[in-house]
Every structure is written in structure tokens, then in C-alpha cells.
PDB file of N, CA, C and O in Angstrom:
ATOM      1  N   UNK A   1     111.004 117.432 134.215  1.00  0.00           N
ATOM      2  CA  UNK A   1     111.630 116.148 133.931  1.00  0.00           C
ATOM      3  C   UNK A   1     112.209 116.176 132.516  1.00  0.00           C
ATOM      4  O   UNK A   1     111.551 116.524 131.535  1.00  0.00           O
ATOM      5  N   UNK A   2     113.470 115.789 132.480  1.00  0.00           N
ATOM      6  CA  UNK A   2     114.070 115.252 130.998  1.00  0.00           C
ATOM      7  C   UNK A   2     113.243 114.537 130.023  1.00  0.00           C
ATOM      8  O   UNK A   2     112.323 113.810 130.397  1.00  0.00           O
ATOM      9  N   UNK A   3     113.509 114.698 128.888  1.00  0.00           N
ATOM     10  CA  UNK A   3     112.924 113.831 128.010  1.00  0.00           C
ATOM     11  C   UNK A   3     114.503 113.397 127.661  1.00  0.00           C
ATOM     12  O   UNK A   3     115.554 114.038 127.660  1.00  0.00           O
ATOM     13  N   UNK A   4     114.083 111.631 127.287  1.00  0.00           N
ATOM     14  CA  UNK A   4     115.095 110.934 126.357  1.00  0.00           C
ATOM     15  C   UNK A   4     115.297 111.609 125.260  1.00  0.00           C
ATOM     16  O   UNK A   4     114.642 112.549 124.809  1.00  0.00           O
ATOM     17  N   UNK A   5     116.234 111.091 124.843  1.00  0.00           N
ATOM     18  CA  UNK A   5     116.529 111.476 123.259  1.00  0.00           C
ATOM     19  C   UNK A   5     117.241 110.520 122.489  1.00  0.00           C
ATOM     20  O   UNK A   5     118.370 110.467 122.001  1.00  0.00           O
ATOM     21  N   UNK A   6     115.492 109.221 122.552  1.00  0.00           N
ATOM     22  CA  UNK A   6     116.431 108.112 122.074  1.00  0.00           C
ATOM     23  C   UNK A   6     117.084 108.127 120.724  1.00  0.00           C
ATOM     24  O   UNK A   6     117.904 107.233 120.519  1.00  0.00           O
ATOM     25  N   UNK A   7     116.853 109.007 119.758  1.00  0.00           N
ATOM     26  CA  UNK A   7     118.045 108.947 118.626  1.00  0.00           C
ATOM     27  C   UNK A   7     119.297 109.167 118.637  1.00  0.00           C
ATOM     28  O   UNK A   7     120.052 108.960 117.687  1.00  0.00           O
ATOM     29  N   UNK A   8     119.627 109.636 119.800  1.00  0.00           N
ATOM     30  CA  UNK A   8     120.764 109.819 120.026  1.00  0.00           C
ATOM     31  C   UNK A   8     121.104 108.184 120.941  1.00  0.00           C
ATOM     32  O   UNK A   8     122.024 107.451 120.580  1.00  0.00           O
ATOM     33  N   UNK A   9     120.518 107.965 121.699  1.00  0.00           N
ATOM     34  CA  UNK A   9     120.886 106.386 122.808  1.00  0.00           C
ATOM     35  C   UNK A   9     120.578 105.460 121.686  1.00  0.00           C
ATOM     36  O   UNK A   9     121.313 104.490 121.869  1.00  0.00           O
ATOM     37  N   UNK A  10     119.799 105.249 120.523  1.00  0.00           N
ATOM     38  CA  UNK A  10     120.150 104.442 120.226  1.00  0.00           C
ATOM     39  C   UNK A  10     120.818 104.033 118.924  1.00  0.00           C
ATOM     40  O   UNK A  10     120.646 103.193 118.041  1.00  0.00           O
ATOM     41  N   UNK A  11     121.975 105.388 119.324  1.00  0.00           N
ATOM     42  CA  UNK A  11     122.747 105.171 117.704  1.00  0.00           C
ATOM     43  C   UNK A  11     124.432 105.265 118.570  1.00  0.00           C
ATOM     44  O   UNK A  11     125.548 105.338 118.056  1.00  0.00           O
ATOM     45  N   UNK A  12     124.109 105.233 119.765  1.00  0.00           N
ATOM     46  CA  UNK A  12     125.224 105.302 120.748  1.00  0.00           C
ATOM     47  C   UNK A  12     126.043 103.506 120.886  1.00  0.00           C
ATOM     48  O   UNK A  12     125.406 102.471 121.082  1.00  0.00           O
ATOM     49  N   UNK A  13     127.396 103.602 120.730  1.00  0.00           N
ATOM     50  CA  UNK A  13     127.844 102.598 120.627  1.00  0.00           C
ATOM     51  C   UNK A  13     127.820 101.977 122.427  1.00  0.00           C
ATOM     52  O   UNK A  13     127.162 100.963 122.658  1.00  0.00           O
ATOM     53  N   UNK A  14     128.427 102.542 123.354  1.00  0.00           N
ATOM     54  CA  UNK A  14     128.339 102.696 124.793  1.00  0.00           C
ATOM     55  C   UNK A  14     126.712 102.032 125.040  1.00  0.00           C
ATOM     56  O   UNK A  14     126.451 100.937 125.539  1.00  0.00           O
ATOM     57  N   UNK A  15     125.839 102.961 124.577  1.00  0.00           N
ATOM     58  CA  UNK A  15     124.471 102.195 124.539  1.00  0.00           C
ATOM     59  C   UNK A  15     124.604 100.632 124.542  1.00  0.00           C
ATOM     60  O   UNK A  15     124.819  99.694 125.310  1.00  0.00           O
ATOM     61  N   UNK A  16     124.445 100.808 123.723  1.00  0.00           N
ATOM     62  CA  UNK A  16     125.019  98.745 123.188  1.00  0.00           C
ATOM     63  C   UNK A  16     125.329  97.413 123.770  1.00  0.00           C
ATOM     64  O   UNK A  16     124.960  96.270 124.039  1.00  0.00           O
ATOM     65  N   UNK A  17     126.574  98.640 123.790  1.00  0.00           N
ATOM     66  CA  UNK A  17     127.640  97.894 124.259  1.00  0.00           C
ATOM     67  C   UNK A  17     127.118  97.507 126.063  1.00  0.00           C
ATOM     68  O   UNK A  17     127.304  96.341 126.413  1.00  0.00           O
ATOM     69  N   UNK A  18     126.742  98.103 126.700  1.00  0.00           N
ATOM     70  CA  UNK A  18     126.077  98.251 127.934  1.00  0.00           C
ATOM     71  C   UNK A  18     124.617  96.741 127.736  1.00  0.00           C
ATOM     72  O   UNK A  18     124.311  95.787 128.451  1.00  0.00           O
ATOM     73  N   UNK A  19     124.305  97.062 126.932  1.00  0.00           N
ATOM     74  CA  UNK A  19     122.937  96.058 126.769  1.00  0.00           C
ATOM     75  C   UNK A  19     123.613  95.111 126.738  1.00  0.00           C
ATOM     76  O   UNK A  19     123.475  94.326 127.677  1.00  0.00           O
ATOM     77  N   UNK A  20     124.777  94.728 125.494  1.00  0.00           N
ATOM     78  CA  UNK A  20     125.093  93.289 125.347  1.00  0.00           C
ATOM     79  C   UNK A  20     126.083  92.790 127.171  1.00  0.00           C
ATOM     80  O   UNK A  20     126.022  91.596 127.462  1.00  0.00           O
ATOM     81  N   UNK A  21     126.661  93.490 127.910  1.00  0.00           N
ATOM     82  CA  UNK A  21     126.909  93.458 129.014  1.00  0.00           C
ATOM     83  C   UNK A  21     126.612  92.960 129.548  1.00  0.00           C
ATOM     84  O   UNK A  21     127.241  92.019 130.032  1.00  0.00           O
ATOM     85  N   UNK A  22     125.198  93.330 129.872  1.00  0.00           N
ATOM     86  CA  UNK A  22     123.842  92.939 130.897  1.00  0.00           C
ATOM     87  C   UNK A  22     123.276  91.567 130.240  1.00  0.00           C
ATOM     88  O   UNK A  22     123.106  90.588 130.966  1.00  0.00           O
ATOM     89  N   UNK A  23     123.098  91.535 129.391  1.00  0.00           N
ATOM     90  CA  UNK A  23     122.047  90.160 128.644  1.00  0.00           C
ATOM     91  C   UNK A  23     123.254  89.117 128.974  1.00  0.00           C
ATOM     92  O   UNK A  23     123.043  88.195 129.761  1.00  0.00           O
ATOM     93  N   UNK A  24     124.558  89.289 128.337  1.00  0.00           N
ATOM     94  CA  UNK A  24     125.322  88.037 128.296  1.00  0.00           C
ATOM     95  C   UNK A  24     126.022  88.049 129.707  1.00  0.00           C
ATOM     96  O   UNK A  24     126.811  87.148 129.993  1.00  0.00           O
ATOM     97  N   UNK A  25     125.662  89.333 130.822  1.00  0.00           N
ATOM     98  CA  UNK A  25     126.284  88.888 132.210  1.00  0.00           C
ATOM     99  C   UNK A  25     125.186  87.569 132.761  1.00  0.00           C
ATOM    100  O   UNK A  25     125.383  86.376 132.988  1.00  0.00           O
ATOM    101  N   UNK A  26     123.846  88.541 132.845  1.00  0.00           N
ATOM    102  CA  UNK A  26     122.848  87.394 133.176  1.00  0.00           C
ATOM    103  C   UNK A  26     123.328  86.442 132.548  1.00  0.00           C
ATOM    104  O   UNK A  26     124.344  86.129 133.169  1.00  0.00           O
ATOM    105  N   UNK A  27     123.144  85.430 131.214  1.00  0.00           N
ATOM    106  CA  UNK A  27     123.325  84.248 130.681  1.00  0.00           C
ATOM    107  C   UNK A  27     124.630  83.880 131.438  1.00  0.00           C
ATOM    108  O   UNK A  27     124.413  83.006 132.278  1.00  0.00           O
ATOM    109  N   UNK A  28     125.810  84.257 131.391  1.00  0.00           N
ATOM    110  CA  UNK A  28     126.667  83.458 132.456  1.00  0.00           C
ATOM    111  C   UNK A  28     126.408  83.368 133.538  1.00  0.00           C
ATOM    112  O   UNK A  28     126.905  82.437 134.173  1.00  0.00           O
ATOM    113  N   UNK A  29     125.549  84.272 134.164  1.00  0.00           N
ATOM    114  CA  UNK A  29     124.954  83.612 136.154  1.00  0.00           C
ATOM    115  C   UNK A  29     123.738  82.500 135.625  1.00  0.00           C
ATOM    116  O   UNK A  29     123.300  81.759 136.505  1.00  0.00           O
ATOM    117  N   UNK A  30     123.164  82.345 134.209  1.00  0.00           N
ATOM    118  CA  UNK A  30     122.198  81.365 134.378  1.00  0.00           C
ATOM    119  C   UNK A  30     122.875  79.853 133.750  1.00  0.00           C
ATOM    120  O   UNK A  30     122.270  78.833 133.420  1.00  0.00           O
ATOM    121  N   UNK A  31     124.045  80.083 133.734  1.00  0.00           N
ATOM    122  CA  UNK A  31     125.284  78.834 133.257  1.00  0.00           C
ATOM    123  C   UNK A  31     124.672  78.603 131.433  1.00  0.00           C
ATOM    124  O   UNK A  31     124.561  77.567 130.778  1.00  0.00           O
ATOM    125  N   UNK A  32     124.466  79.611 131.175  1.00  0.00           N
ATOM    126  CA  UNK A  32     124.316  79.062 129.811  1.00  0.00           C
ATOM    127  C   UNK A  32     125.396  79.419 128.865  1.00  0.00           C
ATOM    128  O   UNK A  32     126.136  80.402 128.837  1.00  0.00           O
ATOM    129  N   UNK A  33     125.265  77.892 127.734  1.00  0.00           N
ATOM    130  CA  UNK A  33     127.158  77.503 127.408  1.00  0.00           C
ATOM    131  C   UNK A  33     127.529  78.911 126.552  1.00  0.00           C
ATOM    132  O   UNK A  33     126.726  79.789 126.239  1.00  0.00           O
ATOM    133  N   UNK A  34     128.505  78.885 126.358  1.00  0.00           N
ATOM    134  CA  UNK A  34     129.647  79.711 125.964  1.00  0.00           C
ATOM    135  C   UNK A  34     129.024  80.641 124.601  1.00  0.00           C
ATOM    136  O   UNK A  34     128.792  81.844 124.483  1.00  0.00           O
ATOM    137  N   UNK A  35     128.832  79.095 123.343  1.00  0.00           N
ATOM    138  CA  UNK A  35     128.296  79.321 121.892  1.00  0.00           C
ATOM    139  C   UNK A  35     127.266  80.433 122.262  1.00  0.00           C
ATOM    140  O   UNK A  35     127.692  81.583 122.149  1.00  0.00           O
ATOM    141  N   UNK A  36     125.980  80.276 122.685  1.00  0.00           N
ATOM    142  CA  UNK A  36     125.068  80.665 122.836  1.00  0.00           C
ATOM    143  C   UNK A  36     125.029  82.163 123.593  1.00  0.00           C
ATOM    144  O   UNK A  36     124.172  83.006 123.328  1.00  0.00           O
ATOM    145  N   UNK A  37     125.786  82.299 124.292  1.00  0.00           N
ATOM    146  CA  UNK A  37     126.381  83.931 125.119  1.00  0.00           C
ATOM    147  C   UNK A  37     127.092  84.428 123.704  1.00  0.00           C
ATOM    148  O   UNK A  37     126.449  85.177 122.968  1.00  0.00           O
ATOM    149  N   UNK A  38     127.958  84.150 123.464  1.00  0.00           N
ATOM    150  CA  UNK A  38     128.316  84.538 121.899  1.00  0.00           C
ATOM    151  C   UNK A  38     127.716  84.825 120.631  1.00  0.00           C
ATOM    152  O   UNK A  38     128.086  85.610 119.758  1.00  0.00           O
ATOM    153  N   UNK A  39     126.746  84.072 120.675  1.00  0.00           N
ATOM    154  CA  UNK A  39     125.659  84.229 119.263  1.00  0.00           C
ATOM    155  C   UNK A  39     124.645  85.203 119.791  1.00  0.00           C
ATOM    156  O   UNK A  39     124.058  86.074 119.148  1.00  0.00           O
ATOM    157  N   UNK A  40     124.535  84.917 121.053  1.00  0.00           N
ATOM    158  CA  UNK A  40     123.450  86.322 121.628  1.00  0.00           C
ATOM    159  C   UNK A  40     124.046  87.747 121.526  1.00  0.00           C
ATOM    160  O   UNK A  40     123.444  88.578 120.845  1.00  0.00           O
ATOM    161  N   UNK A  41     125.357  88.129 122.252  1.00  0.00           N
ATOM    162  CA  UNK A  41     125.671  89.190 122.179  1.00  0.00           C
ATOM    163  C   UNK A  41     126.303  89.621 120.667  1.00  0.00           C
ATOM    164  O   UNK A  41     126.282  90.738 120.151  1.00  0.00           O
ATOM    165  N   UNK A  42     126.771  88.586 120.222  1.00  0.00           N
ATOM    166  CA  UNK A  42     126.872  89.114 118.410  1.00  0.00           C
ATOM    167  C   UNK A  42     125.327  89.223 117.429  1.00  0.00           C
ATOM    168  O   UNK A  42     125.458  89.599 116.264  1.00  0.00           O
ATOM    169  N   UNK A  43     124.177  88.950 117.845  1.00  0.00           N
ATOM    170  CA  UNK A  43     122.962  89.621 117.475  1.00  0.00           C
ATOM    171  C   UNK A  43     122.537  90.649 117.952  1.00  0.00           C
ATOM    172  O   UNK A  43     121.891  91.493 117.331  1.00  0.00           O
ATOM    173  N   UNK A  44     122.851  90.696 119.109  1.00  0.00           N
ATOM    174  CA  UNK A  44     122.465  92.439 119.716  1.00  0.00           C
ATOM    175  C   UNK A  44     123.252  93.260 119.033  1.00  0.00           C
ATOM    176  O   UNK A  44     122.889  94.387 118.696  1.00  0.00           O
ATOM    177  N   UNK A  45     124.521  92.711 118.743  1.00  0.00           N
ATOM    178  CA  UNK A  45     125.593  94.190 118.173  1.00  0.00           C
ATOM    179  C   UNK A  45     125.133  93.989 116.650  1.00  0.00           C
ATOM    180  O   UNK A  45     125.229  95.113 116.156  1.00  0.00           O
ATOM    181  N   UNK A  46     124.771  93.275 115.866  1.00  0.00           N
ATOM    182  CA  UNK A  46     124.239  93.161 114.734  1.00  0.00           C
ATOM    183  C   UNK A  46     123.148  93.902 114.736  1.00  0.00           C
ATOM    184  O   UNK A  46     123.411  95.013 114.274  1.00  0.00           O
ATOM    185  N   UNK A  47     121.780  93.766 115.120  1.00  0.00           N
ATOM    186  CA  UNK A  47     120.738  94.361 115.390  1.00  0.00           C
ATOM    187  C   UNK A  47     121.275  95.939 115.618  1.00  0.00           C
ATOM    188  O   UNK A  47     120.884  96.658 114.698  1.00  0.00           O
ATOM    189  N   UNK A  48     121.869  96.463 116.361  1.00  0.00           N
ATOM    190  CA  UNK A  48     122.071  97.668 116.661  1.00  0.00           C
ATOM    191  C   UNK A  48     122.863  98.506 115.523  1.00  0.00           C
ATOM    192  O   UNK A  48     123.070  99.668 115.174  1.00  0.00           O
ATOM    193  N   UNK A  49     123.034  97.768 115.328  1.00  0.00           N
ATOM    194  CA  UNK A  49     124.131  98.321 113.735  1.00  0.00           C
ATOM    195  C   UNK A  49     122.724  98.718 112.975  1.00  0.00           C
ATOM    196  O   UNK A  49     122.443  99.908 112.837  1.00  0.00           O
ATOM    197  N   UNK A  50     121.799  97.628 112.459  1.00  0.00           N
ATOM    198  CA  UNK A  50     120.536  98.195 111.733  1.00  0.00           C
ATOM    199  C   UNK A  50     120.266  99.601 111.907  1.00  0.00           C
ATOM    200  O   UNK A  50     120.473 100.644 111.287  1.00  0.00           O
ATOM    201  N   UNK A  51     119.680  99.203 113.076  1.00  0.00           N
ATOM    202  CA  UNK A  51     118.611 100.416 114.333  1.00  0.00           C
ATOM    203  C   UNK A  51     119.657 101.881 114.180  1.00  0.00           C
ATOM    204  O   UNK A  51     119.029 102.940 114.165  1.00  0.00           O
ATOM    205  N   UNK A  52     121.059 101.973 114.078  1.00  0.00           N
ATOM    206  CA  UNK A  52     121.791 102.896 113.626  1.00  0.00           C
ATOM    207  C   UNK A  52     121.754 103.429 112.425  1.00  0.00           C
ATOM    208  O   UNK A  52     121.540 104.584 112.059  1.00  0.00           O
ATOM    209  N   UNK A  53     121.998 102.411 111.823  1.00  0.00           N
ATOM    210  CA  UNK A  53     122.149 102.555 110.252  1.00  0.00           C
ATOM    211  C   UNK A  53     120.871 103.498 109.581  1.00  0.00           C
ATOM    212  O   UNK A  53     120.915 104.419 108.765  1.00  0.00           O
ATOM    213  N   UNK A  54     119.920 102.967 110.166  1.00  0.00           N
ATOM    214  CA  UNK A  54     118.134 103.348 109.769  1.00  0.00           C
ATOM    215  C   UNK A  54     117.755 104.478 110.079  1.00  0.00           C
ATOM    216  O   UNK A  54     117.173 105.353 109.438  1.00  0.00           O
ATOM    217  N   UNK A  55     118.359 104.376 111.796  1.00  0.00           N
ATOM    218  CA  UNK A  55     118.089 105.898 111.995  1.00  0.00           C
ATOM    219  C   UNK A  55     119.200 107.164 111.179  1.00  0.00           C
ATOM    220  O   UNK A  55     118.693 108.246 110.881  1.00  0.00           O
ATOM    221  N   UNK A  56     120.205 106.990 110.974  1.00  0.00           N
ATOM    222  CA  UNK A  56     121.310 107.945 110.413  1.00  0.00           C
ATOM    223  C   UNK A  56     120.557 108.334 109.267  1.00  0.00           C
ATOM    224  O   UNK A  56     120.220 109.509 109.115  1.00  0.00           O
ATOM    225  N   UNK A  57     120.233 107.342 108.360  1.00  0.00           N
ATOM    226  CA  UNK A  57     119.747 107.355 106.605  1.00  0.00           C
ATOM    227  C   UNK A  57     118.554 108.135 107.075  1.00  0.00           C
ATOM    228  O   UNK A  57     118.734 109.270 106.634  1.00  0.00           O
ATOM    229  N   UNK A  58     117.491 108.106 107.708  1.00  0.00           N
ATOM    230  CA  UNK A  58     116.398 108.554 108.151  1.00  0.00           C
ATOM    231  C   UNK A  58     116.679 110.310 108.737  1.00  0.00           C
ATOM    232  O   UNK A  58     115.803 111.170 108.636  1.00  0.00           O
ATOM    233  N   UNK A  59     117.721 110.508 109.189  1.00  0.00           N
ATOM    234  CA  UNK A  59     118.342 111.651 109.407  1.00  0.00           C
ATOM    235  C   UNK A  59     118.850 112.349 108.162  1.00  0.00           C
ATOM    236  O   UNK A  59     118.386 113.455 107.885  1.00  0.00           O
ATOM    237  N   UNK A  60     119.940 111.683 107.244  1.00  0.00           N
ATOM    238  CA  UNK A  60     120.145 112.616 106.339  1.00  0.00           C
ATOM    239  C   UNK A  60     119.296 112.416 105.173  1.00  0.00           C
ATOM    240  O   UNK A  60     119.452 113.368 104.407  1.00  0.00           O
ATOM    241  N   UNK A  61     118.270 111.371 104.625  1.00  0.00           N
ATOM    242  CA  UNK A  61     117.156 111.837 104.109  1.00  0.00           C
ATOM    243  C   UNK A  61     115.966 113.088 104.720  1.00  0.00           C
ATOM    244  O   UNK A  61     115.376 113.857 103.960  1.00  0.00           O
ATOM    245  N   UNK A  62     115.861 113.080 105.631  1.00  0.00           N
ATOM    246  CA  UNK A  62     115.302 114.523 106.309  1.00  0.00           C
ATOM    247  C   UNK A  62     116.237 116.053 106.061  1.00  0.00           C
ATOM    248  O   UNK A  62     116.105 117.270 105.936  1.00  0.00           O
ATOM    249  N   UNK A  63     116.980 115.236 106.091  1.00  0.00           N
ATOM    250  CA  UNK A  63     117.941 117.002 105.928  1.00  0.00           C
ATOM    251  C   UNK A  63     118.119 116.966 104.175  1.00  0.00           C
ATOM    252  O   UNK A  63     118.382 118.100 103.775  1.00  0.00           O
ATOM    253  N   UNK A  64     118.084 116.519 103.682  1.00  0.00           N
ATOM    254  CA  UNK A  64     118.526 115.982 102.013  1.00  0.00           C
ATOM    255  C   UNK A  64     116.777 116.931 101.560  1.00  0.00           C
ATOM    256  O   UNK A  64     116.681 117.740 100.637  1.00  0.00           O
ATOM    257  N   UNK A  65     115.669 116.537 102.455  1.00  0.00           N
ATOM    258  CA  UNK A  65     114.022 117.165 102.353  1.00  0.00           C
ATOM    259  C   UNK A  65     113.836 118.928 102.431  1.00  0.00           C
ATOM    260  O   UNK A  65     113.075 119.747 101.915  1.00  0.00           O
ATOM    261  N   UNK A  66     115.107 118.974 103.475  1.00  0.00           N
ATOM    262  CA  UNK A  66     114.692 120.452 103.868  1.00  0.00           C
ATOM    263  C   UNK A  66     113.985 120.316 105.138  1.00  0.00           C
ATOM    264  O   UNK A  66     113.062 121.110 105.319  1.00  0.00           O
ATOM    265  N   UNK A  67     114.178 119.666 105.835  1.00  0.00           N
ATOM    266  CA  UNK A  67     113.254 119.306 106.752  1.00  0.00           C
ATOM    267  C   UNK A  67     114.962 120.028 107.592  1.00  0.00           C
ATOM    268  O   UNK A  67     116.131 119.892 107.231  1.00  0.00           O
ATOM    269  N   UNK A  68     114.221 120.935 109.037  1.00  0.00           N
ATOM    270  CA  UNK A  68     115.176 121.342 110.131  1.00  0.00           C
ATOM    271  C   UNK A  68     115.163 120.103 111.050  1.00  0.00           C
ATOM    272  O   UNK A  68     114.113 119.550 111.379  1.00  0.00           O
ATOM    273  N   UNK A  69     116.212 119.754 111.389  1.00  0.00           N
ATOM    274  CA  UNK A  69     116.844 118.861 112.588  1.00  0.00           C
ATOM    275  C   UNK A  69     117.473 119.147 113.396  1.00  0.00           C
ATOM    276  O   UNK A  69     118.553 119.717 113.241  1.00  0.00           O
ATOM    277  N   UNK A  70     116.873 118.768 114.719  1.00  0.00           N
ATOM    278  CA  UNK A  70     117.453 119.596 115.920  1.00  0.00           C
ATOM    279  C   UNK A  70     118.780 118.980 116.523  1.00  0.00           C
ATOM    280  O   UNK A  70     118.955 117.782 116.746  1.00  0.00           O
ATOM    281  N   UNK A  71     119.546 119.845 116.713  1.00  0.00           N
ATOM    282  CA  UNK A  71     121.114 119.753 116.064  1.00  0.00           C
ATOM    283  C   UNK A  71     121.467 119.447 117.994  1.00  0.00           C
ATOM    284  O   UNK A  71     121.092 120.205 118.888  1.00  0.00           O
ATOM    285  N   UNK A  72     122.207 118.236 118.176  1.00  0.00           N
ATOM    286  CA  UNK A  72     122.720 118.239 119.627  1.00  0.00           C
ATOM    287  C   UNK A  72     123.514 118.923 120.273  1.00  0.00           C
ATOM    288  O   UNK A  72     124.618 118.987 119.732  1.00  0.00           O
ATOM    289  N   UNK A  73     123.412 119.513 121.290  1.00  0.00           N
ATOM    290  CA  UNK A  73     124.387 120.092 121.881  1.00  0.00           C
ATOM    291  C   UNK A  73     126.142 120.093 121.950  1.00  0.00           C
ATOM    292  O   UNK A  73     126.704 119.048 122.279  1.00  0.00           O
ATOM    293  N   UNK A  74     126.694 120.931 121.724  1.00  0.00           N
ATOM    294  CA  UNK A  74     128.293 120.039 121.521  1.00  0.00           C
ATOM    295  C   UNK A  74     128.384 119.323 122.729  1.00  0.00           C
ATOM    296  O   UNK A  74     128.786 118.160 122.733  1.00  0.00           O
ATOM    297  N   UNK A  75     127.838 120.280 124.389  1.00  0.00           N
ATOM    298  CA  UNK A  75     128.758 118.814 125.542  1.00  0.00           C
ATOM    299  C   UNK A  75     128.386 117.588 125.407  1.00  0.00           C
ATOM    300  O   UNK A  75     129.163 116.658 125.624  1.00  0.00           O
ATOM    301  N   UNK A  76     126.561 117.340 124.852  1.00  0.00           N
ATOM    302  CA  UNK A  76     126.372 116.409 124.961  1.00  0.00           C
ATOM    303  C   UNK A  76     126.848 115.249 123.677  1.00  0.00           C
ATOM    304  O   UNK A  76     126.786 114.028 123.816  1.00  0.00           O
ATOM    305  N   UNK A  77     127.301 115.932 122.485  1.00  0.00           N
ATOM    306  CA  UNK A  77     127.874 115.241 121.589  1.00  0.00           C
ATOM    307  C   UNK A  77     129.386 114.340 121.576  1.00  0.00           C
ATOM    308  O   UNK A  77     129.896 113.360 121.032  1.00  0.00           O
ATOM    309  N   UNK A  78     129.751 115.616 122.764  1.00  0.00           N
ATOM    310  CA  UNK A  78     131.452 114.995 123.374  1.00  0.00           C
ATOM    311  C   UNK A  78     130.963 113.929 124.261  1.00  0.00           C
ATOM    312  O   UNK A  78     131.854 113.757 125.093  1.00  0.00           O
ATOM    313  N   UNK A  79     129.787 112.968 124.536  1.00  0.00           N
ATOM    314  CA  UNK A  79     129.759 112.008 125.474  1.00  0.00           C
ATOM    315  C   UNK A  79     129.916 111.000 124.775  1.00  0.00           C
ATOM    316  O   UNK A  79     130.212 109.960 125.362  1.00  0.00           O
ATOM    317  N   UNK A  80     129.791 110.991 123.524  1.00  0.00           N
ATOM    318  CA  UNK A  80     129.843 109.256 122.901  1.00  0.00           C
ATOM    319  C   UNK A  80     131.011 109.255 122.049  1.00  0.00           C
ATOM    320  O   UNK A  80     131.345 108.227 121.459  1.00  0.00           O
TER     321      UNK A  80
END
């Protein structure tokens, strides 16, 4: 079985972008108003910006250590 490799899913914009999809499709089948689908999916893309940001800095402070980082594959780098 695969292992995830959530540093990579969750620094993926597609990632995201997919979540805020789903959360603000549901909220329009549950009729909720407009503002509120809007302020939701502009906190998920806010939030994810962090969770990126944190992990990247967290990446090149490790490599900045000397610390080896396991370097992604190019096909799988051509997916995002």
C-alpha cells in the first residue's frame, strides 16, 4: 500500500482548491446565504496559505541544517 505524502498534498494548490469545492458545494445544497459560502471558502484558502507557508520554511530551514530531504520525483512534481 502507498503511503501519503502529505507535504506534498498539503502544499498543493489543486489540494485546496478541491476542499474549498466540496465545503462551499455542500453549503449551497444546505441554502446557506451567499456572505457566509464566501467567508468560508476565503478561510480555507487563507488557512492553507499558512499550512504552506509553514511547511516550505520548515523545509528550507531543514536543508539550511544539513538535514537530507527526500527530493520528489520529477513525474510526480509535474502534477501540481
Amino acid at each position: 500500500m502507498n503511503k501519503i505524502d502529505w507535504k506534498r498534498k498539503l502544499t498543493s494548490r489543486k489540494f485546496w482548491l478541491a476542499v474549498v469545492a466540496f465545503v462551499t458545494g455542500i453549503m449551497v445544497a444546505f441554502k446557506v446565504d451567499a456572505e457566509t459560502v464566501e467567508a468560508v471558502g476565503g478561510l480555507i484558502m487563507s488557512g492553507a496559505a499558512v499550512v504552506a507557508y509553514i511547511i516550505g520554511e520548515g523545509l528550507a530551514d531543514a536543508a539550511n541544517a544539513g538535514y537530507i530531504i527526500e527530493e520528489v520525483p520529477e513525474e510526480a512534481s509535474e502534477e501540481n
